[in-house]
C-alpha positions in Angstrom: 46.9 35.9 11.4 46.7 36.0 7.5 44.5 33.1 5.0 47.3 30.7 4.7 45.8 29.0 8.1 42.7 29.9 7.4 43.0 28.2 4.0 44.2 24.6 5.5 41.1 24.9 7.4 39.2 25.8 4.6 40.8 22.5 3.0 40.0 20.0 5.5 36.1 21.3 5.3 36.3 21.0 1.3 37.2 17.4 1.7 34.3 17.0 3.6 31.6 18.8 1.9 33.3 16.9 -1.7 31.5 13.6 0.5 28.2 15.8 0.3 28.1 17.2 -3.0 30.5 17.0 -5.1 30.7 20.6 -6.8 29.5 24.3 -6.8 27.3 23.4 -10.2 26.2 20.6 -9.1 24.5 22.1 -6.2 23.0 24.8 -8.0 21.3 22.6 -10.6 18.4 21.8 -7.9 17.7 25.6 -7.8 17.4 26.3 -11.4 20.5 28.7 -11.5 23.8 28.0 -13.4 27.1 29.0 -11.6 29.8 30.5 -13.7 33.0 32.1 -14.2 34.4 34.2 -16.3 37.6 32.8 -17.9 41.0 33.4 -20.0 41.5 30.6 -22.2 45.9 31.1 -22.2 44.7 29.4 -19.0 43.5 26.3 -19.9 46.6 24.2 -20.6 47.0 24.7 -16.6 46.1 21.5 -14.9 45.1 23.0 -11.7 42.5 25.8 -13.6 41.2 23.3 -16.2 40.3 20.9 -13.8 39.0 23.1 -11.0 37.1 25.1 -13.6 35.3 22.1 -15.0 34.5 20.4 -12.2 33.0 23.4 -10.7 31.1 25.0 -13.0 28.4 24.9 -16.0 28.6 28.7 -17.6 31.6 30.5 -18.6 32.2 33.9 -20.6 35.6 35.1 -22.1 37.4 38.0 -19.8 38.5 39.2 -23.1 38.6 37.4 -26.3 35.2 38.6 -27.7 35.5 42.0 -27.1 36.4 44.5 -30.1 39.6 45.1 -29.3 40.4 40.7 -29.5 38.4 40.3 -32.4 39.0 42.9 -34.5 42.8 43.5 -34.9 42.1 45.8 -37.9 39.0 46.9 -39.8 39.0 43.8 -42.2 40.1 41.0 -40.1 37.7 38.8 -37.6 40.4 36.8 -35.0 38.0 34.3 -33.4 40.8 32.0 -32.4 40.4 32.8 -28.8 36.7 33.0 -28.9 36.3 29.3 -30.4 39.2 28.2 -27.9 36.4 29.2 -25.0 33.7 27.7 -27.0 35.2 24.5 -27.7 36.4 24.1 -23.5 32.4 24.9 -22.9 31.5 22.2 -25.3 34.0 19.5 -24.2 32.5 20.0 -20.5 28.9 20.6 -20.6 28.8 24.0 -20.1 27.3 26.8 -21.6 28.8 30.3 -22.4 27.4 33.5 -22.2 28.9 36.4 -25.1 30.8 39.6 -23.5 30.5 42.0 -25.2 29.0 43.5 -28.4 28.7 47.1 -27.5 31.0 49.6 -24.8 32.3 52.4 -25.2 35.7 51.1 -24.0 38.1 48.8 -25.0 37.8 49.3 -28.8 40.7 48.9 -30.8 42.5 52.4 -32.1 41.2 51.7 -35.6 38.1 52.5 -34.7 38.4 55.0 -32.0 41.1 57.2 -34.2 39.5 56.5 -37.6 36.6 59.7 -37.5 34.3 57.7 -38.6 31.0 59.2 -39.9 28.0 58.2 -38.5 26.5 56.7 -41.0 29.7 54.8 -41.2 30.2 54.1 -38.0 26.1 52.6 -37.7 27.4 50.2 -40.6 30.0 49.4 -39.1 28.8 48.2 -35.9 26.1 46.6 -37.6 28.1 44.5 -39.4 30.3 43.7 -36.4 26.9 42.7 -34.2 25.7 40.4 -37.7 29.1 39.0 -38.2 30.0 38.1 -34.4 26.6 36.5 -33.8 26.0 34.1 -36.6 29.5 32.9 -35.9 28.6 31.8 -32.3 25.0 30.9 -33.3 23.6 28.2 -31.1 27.2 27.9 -29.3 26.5 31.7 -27.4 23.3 31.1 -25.4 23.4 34.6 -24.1 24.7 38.0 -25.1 25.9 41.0 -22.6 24.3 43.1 -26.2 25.4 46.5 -24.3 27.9 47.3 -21.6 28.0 49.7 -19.1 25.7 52.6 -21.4 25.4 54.8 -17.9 26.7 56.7 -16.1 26.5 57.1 -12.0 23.8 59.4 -12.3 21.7 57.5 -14.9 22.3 59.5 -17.8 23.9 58.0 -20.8 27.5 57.8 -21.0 29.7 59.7 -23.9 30.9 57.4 -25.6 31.8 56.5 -29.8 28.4 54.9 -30.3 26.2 57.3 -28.7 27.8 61.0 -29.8 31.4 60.9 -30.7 30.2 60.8 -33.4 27.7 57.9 -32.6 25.3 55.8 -35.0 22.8 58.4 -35.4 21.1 58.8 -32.0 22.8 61.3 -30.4 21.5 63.4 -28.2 18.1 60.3 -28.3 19.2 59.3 -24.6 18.6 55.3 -25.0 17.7 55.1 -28.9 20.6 53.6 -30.1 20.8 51.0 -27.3 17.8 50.3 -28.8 18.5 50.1 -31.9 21.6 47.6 -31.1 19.2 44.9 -29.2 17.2 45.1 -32.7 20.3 44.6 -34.4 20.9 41.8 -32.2 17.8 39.9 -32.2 17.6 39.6 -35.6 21.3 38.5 -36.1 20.8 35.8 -33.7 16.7 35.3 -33.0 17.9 32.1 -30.4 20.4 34.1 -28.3 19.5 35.7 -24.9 20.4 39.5 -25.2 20.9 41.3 -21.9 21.6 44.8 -20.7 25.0 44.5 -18.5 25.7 47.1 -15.7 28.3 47.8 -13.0 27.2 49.9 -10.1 23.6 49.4 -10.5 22.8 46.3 -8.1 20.8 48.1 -5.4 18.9 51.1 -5.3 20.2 54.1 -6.5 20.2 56.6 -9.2 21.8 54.1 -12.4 19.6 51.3 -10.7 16.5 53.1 -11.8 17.7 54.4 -14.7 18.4 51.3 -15.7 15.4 49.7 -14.5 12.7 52.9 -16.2 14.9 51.9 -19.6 14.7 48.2 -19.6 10.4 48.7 -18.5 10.4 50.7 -21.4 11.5 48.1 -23.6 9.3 45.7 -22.8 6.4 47.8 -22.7 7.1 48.7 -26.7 8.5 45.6 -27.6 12.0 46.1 -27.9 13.4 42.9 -27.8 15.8 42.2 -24.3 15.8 38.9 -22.4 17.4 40.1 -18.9 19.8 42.6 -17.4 23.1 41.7 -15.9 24.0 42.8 -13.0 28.0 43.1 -12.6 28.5 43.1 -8.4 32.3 44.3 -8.1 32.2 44.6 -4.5 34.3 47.0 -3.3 33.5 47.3 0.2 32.4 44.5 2.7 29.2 46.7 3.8 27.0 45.4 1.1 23.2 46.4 1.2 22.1 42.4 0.7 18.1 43.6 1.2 18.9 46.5 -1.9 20.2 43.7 -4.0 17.1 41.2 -3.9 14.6 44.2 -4.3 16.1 45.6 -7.4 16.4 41.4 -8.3 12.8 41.3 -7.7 12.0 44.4 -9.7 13.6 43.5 -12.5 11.7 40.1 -12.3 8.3 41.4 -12.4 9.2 42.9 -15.8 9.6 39.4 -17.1 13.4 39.7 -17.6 16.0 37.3 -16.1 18.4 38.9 -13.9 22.2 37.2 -14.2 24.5 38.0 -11.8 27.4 38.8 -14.2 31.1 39.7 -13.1 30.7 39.0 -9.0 33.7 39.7 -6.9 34.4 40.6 -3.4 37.7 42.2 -2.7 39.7 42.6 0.6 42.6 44.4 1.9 45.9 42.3 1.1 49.9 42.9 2.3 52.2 42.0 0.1 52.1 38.6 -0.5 48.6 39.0 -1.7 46.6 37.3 1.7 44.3 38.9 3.4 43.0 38.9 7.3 40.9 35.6 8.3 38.4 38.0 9.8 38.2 39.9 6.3 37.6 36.4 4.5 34.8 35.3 7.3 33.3 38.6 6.0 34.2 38.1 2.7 32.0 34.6 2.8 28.8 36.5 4.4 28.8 38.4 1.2 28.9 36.0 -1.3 26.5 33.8 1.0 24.0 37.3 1.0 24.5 37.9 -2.9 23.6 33.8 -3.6 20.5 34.5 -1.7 19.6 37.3 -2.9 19.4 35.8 -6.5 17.8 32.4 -5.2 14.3 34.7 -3.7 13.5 35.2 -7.2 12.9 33.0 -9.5 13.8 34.7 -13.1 17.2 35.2 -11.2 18.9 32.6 -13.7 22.6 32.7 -13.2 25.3 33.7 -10.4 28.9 34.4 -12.3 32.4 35.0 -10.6 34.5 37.5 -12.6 37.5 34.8 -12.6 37.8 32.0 -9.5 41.2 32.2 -7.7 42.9 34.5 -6.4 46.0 33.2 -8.8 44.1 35.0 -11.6 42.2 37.9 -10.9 41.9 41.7 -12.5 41.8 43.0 -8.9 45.4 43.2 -8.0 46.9 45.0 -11.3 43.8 47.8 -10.8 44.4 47.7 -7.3 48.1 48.3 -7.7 48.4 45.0 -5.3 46.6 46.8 -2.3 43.5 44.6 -2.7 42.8 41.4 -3.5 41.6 37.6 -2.4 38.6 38.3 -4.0 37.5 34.8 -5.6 36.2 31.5 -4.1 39.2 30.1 -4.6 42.8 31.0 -3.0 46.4 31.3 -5.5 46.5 27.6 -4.7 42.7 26.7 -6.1 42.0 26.0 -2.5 38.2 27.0 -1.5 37.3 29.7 0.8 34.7 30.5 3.2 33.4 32.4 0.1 33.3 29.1 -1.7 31.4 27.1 1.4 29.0 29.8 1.8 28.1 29.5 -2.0 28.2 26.0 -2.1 25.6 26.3 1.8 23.1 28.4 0.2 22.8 26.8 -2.8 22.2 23.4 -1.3 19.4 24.9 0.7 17.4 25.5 -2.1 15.6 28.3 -3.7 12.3 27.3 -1.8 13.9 27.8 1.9 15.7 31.4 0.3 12.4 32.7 -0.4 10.7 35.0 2.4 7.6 34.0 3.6 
């Protein structure tokens, strides 16, 4: 039996728990953590997504529109239109919106990848960008993913145009020039929250401790970083929950928030895009694990979807439509047992999450 049942079910307990309490922010706001999304504002003039997206949430972040490749159409032109469009949604609805990205190694627009740039170009360059982007969204960005996915699986630092082809002038330095960005950062905005964003690295491996001997490192001499985002594509529905809220914890006792970043669970779909009941059950044990995995620490400040239905979601286009269902919500903004096992551990409180 596929999730169009399961869905009506799903319904019928929504109503109920709407009698209870009223939304997925609302019931994190007794724990101290803010529940987000990221979002696509082309989106927005949709009845269904507006309205689901502001009752149920209090942090958002653009999919796209302030990475290079949206911004920066050419070398002399700064498009912020979509940008301020997230902004100003945020601002009309209480929310608060966290910056992605200033710094990865994809999604840069051909000007700058084709251009052979030389370093000490290329370091000016960014600079600007990081100065520039910054003060434009001072005291509307709260929080900055400063540097995206810099590793690799193994922990080493990733090729990529601002570490050695050609770089900014650190090549070869291993983490010097993320370094050097989070300087960049801090002074362009000394409000903003900068953060370290990762995929891959949210239990205990290899780019986990990498990422984790790096971000100590920083602290220890001062280099100025607020928290490290951890991305949680799920892939698989054997998650290690236990690996999760020890590298959480970890991370903690630095003094650095952790903020669950991009979070998405996806299932095995047929062709209409539904996926098994039993998968989705499954599905809702994960999300319920990840939520209280954050909530046992406390510096664990934020738990973010990478999109909310199924309607609009990366997953299907990457998957080639063999995956999918991977969001709280179904193609019909209906909640899933993902969403009720959200909304469950976050009305039991951080207090009751925490081992004793």
């Amino acid at each position: 039996m596929l999730s169009d049942v399961g869905s009506m079910v799903g319904f019928v307990l929504f109503a109920s728990i709407l009698c209870l309490a009223q939304s997925l922010h609302q019931a994190g706001d007794q724990d101290g953590v803010l529940i987000g999304t990221a979002v696509r504002p082309s989106q927005f003039s949709e009845t269904a997504y507006a309205s689901t997206l502001a009752r149920e949430f209090n942090l958002v972040e653009p999919e796209d529109a302030m990475k290079w490749r949206t911004l920066r159409p050419d070398a002399s032109t700064y498009d912020f239109r979509q940008g301020d469009e997230v902004v100003l949604f945020a601002h009309e609805h209480q929310m608060k919106v966290r910056g992605h990205c200033l710094v990865w190694g994809r999604d840069n627009p051909d000007w700058l990848t084709q251009n052979h740039f030389t370093t000490r170009r290329l370091s000016r360059v960014l600079h600007e960008h990081i100065t520039r982007v910054m003060t434009h969204y001072e005291n509307q960005v709260f929080a900055w993913d400063v540097v995206n996915e810099a590793l690799d699986e193994n922990g080493n630092v990733r090729d990529s145009i601002w570490y050695n082809q050609p770089g900014i002038g650190f090549s070869g330095k291993g983490t010097a020039y993320i370094e050097q960005v989070f300087r960049w950062a801090r002074k362009a905005d000394p409000h903003a929250l900068l953060f370290y964003n990762e995929a891959e690295g949210e239990g205990l491996n290899r780019k986990s401790d990498a990422v984790y001997a790096m971000v100590k490192d920083f602290k220890q001499r001062g280099v100025p970083i607020d928290g490290v985002g951890l991305q949680l594509h799920v892939p698989k529905l054997d998650v290690n929950i236990q690996a999760i809220a020890v590298n959480v914890a970890r991370l903690n006792a630095l003094g650095l928030q952790v903020h669950i970043t991009e979070l998405d669970v996806s299932l095995p779909v047929e062709a209409d895009g539904l996926a098994l009941v039993d998968d989705l059950t499954r599905q809702g044990d994960v999300y319920r694990g990840i939520a209280r995995a954050c909530l046992k620490s406390s510096g664990c400040t934020a738990i973010q979807m990478w999109g909310f239905t199924d309607r609009y979601s990366w997953i299907g286009s990457h998957s080639h439509r063999t995956r999918g269902a991977a969001l709280p919500f179904d193609q019909t903004y209906r909640p899933k047992a993902a969403y009720r096992a959200i909304w469950e551990e976050l009305s039991t409180g951080r207090s009751l999450s925490v081992d004793h």
